[in-house]
C-alpha atoms as one frame of an Amber mdcrd trajectory, in Angstrom:
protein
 -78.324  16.956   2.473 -78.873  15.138  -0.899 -78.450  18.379  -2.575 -74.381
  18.387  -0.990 -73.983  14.818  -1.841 -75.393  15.195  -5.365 -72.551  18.130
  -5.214 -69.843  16.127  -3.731 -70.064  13.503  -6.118 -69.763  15.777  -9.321
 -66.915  17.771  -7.382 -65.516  13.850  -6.995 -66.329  13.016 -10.565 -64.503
  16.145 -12.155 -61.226  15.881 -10.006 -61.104  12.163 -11.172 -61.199  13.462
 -14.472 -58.919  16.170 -13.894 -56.131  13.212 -12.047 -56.421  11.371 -15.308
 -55.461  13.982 -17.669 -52.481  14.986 -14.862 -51.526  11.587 -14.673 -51.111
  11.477 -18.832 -49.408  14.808 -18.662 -46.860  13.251 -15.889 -46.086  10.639
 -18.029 -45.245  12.449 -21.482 -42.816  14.733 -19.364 -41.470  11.440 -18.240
 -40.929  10.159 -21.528 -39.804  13.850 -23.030 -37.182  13.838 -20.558 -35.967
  10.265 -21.158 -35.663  11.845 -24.751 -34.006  14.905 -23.630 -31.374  12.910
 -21.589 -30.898  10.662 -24.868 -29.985  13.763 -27.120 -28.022  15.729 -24.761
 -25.958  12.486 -24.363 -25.463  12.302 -27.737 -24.555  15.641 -28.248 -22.011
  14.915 -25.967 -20.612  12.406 -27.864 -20.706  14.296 -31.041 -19.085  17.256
 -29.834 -16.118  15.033 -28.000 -15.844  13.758 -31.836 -15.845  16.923 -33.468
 -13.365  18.092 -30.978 -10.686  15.418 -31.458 -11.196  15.426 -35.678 -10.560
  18.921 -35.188  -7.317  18.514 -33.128  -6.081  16.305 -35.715  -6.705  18.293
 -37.936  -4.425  21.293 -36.615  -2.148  18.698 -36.123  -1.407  18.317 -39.917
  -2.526  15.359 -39.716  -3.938  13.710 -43.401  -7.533  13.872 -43.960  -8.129
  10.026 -44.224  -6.216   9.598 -40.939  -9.105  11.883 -39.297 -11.971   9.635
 -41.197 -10.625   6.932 -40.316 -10.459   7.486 -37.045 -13.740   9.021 -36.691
């Protein structure tokens, strides 16, 4: 019997360990995603930008018009 417990406590000790370093993991994909979201919204942004400079651009429209703007 003391020979399970003494087993049963290390099998409890590693998968404490083991929830710690999942718990860290959990939380850097948290943040990486928060990051992700960030950038991709960005990119969004950009791209709507680049889009419209370019559209004034076929327009004929004058160069400082299309910094301005942007």
């Amino acid at each position: 019997m003391e020979q399970r417990a003494l087993e049963a406590e290390s099998q409890l000790l590693k998968s404490q360990d083991d929830l710690e370093r999942f718990q860290q993991f959990e939380k850097e994909v948290k943040e990486k995603n928060l990051l992700i979201g960030k950038l991709r919204h960005e990119a969004v942004t950009l791209n709507d930008h680049l889009t419209k400079a370019l559209r004034m651009l076929k327009k004929g429209s004058a160069s400082e018009n299309v910094d301005k703007y942007v």
